[in-house]
N, C-alpha and C positions, 0 to 999 in steps of 0.2 A: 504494500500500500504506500503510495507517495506521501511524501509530510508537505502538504499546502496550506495549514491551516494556520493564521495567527492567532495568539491568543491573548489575551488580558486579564489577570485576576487583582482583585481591588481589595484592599486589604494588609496587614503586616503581622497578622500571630502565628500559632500556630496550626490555627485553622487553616492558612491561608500557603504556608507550607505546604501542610500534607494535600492540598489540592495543587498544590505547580509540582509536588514528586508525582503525583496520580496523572497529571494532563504530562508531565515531561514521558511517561510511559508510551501513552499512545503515537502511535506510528503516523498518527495522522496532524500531529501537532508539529511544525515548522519553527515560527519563531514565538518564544512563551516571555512575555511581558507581567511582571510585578509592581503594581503602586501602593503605597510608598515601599512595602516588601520589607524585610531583614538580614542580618550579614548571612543568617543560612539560606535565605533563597536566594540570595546572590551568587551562589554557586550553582543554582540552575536555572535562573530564570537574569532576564536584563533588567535591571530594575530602574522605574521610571519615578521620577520628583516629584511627586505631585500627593497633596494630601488626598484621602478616601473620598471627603465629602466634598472638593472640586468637580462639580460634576460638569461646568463646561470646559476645564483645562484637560478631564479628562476626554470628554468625548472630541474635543480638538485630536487629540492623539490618538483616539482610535482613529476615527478618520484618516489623518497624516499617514498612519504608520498601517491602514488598513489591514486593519484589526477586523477577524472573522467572527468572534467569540469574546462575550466581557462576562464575565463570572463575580458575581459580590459575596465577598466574605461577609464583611460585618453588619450588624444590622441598623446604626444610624443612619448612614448613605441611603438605604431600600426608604426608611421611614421617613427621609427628605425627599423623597424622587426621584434618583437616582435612573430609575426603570425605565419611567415618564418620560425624562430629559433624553434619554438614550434613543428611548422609541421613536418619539416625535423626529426626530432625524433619521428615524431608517437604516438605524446600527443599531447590531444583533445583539442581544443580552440574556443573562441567565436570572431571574431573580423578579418577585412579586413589584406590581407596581406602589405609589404610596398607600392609595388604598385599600390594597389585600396584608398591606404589611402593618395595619392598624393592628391585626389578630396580636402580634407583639406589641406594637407601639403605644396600642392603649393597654393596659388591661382590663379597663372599665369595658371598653369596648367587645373587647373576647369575654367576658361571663357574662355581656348581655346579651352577645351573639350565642353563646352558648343557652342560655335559655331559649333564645327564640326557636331554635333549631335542635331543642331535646337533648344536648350532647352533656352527657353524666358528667359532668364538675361538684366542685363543693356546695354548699345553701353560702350565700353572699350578702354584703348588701354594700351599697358606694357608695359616697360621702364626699362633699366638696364643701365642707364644712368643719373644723376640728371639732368644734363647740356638741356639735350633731354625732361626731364620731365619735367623742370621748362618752356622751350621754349610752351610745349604741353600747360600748365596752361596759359600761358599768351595772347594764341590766344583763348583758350575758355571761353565761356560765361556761366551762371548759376554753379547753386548747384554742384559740386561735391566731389567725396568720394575717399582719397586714403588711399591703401593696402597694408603692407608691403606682402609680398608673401609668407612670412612661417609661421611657428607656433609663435605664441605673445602671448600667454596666453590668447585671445579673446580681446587684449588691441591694436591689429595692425590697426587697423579700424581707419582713423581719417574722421569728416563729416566735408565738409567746404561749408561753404555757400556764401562765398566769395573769390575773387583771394588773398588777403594778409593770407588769412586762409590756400588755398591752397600750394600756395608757402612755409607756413612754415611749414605743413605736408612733404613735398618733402622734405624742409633742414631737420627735425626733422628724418624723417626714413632712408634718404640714404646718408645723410652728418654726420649727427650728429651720428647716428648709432644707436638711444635708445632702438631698438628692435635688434642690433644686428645682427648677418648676415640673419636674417628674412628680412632687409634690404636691400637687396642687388638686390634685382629686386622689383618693384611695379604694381600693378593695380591702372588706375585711371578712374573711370566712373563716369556716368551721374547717377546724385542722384536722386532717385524714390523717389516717395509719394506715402502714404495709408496707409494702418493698416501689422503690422507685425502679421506673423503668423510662429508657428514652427513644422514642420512635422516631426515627425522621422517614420522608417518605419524599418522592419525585412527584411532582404535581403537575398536572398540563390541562386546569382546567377542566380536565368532567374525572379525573380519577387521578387514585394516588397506588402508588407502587412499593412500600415499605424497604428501606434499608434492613441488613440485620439489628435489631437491639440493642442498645448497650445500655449500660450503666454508668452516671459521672458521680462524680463524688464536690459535693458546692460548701461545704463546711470548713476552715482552715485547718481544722486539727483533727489529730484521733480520733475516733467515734463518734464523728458527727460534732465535733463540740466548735464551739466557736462561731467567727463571724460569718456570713456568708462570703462568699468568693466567685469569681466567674470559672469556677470546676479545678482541681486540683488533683484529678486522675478521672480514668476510666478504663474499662474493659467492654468488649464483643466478641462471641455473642453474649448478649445475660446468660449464666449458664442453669439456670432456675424456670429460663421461661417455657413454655409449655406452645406449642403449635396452636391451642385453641386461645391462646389467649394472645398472642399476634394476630389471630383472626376476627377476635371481637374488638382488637386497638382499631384494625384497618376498616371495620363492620360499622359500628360504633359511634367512632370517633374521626378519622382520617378522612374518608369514601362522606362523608352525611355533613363535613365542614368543607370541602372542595365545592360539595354540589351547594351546599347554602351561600357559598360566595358567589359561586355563578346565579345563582336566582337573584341575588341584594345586585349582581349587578357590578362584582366586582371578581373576575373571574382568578384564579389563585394560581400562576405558574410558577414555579422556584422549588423549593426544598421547604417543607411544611414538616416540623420539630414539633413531637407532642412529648411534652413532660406527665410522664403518667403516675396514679399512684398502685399499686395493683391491689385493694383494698377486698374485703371477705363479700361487697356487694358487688366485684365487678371492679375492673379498670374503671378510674374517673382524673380526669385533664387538671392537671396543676397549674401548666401553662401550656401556651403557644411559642412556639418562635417560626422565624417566617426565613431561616438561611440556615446552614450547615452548624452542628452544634459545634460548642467550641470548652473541652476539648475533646469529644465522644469521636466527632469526622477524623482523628488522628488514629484515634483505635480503630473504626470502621472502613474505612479508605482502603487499608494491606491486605486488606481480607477480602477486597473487590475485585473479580476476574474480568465482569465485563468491560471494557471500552467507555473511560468517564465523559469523552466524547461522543460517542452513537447512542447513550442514556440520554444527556444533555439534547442531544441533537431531538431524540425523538419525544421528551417532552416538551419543547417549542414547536414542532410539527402538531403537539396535539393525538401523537400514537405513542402512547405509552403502552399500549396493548402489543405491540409490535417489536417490541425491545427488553424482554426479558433479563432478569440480573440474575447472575451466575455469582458465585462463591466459594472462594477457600473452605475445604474442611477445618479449618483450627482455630486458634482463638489470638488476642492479642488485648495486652493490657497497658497499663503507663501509668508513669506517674509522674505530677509537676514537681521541676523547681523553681521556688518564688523567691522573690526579694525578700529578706528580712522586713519585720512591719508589717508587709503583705496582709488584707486588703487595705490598710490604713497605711499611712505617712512611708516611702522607701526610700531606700539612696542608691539610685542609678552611676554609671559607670564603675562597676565594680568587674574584675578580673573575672575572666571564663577560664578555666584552665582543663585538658582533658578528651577525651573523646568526645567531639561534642558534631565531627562531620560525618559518623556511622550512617551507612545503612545498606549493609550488607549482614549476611549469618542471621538473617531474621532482627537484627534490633534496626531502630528507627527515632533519631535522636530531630524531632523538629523543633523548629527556634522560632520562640515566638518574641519577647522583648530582648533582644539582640543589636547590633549596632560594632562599628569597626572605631576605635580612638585613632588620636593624631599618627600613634605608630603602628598601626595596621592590628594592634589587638582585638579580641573578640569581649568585649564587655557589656554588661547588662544595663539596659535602656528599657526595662518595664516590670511591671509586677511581678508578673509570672515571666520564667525567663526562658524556660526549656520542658518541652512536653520529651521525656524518656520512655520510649514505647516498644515494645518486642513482640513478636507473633513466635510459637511454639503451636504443637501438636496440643497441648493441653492448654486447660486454663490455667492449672498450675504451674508449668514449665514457663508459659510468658509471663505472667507476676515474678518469677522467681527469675528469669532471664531481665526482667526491667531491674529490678533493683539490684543486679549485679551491675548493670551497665551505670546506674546510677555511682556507683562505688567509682569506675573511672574519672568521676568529672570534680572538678573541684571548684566553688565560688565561694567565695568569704562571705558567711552568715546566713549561708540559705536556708531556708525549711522543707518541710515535705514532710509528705503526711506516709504513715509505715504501713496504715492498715487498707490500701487499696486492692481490692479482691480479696483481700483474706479474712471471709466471711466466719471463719471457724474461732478465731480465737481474738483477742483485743491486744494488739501490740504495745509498746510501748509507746509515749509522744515522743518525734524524734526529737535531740536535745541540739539548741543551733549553735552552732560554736563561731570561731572565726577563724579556721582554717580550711574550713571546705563545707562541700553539702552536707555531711556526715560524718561523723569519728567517734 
């Protein structure tokens, strides 16, 4: 097969990695284009200047540089227009326009969509008022979860499991402001139990196509504890899930929110992310997101046989019936390292030292806040710095293959979390030092 194809992906984590390793695969990919990208995708992709949410310096450059294919990692760019601005010009794109990508951008929006269209979520209610919200907390009883309603970096989530916890989620998001005008309206529901699961699926408008499953892990520490985080490892497939119950995510939930966007009128192409919870009544939708999870697409990607090009391809056609996805039998798991601090206050430019360009022998080292200093070093430019990921035969072989590979790498004060995949027992909390990831 000839490589004619240009491509663009928009983006710089390590979402946006393991999508330019995935597109640098196919044989039909030519020249592969990263904005703004990181010092590891610089090693396979050209990477171009320009910030994500530039949406006419970038669509200048696709044009210029006639660009076949523009793929969106992150999901501010989708919830600015990004899609819009692309289409309206007649350059090719991957990704929901602004308003199929409200499903994330509001949350209000998604659990009133999900009421109108039956789709099993929590019992909720919304509030654009603190006064109203805080009255709401103090007549209700148990667990619950508030929302700021717009994009937070995957940090808007607060759990409370009590009323004093609640109350100060309220002041924290719509008094205090910390997320911003993301605060400025809230979801507050009744907080599920069971196991989480993360569905993403290919969309094209009348049907969705399920990746395998994974599992991320959003908590900073051991056991769930701590603050929320934009994911901090994953594993796929879940190795817990059961065939009927990817049947009734896609039944359910997936298939019955494609079709209710096309009826409202807002038809849904891109990568549709169902945060699930798998509760004793059934799967029920924690959230939406409207792009490639981040970091699950790092696990799920190595594990993809089909052609991320002829999938793409044929959800913009509108046949997604006609492009079946193939898969590795094995499994693959990861786990991040973060800045020190991480999700609150870090200090960027700190030493990378290590194996940190693998990806060969099954491990798979993607760089997400990355960056080169004045002397050609590799040093750390964001939260989360490196998603460490490996595929084995087993699920325990790749957990056990990740955190070896993690032992290669060394950055002054990282964290990581010790118990990703290892559902048997509670490891220790890693201890952070200042000699490396780990010692």
């Amino acid at each position: 097969m000839t490589k004619t194809l240009n491509v663009l992906v928009i983006g710089s984590g390590g979402r946006e990695h393991a999508l330019c390793w995935a597109l640098r695969r196919s044989p039909q990919v030519h020249q592969l284009y990263c904005a703004p990208g990181n010092a590891g995708i610089a090693e396979i992709a050209a990477l171009v200047d320009l910030p994500d949410h530039d949406t006419r310096g970038l669509a200048d450059f696709a044009r210029r540089e006639r660009v076949d294919l523009t793929l969106v990692g992150p999901e501010r760019p989708l919830a600015d227009g990004i899609v819009d601005g692309f289409q309206r010009e007649k350059l090719r794109i991957f990704g929901p326009t602004a308003a199929a990508a409200q499903l994330e951008s509001s949350k209000v929006f998604a659990k009133e969509f999900m009421r109108r269209h039956s789709i099993p979520t929590a019992s909720f209610r919304t509030f654009d008022r603190s006064d109203d919200a805080l009255r709401f907390v103090a007549q209700s009883t148990g667990p619950m979860v508030v929302k700021a309603d717009g994009l937070a970096a995957g940090k808007g989530v607060i759990i409370c499991p009590n009323l004093d916890e609640a109350q100060a989620a309220v002041n924290k998001i719509m008094v205090e402001r910390v997320f911003g005008t993301a605060g400025e309206r809230i979801v507050i529901e009744r907080m599920l139990v069971g196991e989480e699961l993360s569905v993403m699926a290919f969309a094209d408008g009348e049907r969705a196509v399920p990746l395998l499953p994974a599992r991320d892990y959003k908590r900073a520490y051991d056991g769930d504890n701590g603050p929320n985080t934009g994911g901090m490892g994953a594993y796929a497939p879940a190795k817990d899930r059961e065939d009927d119950v990817l049947e009734e995510v896609v039944d359910h939930i997936l298939t019955p929110t494609v079709r209710g966007m096309k009826a409202e009128g807002m038809p849904f192409v891109g990568i549709l992310y169902a945060g699930v919870m798998l509760t004793d009544s059934g799967p029920r939708v924690l959230e939406f997101n409207c792009r490639f999870g981040d970091p699950e697409t790092q696990a799920v990607l190595p594990l993809l046989k089909t052609d991320l090009i002829d999938v793409i391809g044929a959800a913009l056609a509108g046949q997604l019936d006609m492009e079946p996805l193939s898969w590795l039998d094995e499994f693959c798991a990861g786990v991040i390292l973060a800045a020190r601090g991480y999700p609150g206050r870090y200090e960027g430019g700190v030493l990378i030292e290590g194996d940190t360009q693998t990806f060969n022998s099954g491990i798979f080292c993607f760089h997400a806040g990355t960056t080169r200093d004045s002397a050609q070093r590799l040093v750390s430019s964001g939260g989360r710095i490196l998603g460490v990921f490996a595929r084995a035969a087993t699920h325990e072989g790749a957990v056990a293959a990740s955190y070896a590979a993690v032992e290669r790498i060394s950055i002054k004060g990282a964290q990581y979390r010790t118990d990703i995949g290892l559902r048997t027992r509670q490891a220790p909390r890693p201890r952070r030092t200042e000699t490396g990831a780990r010692r």
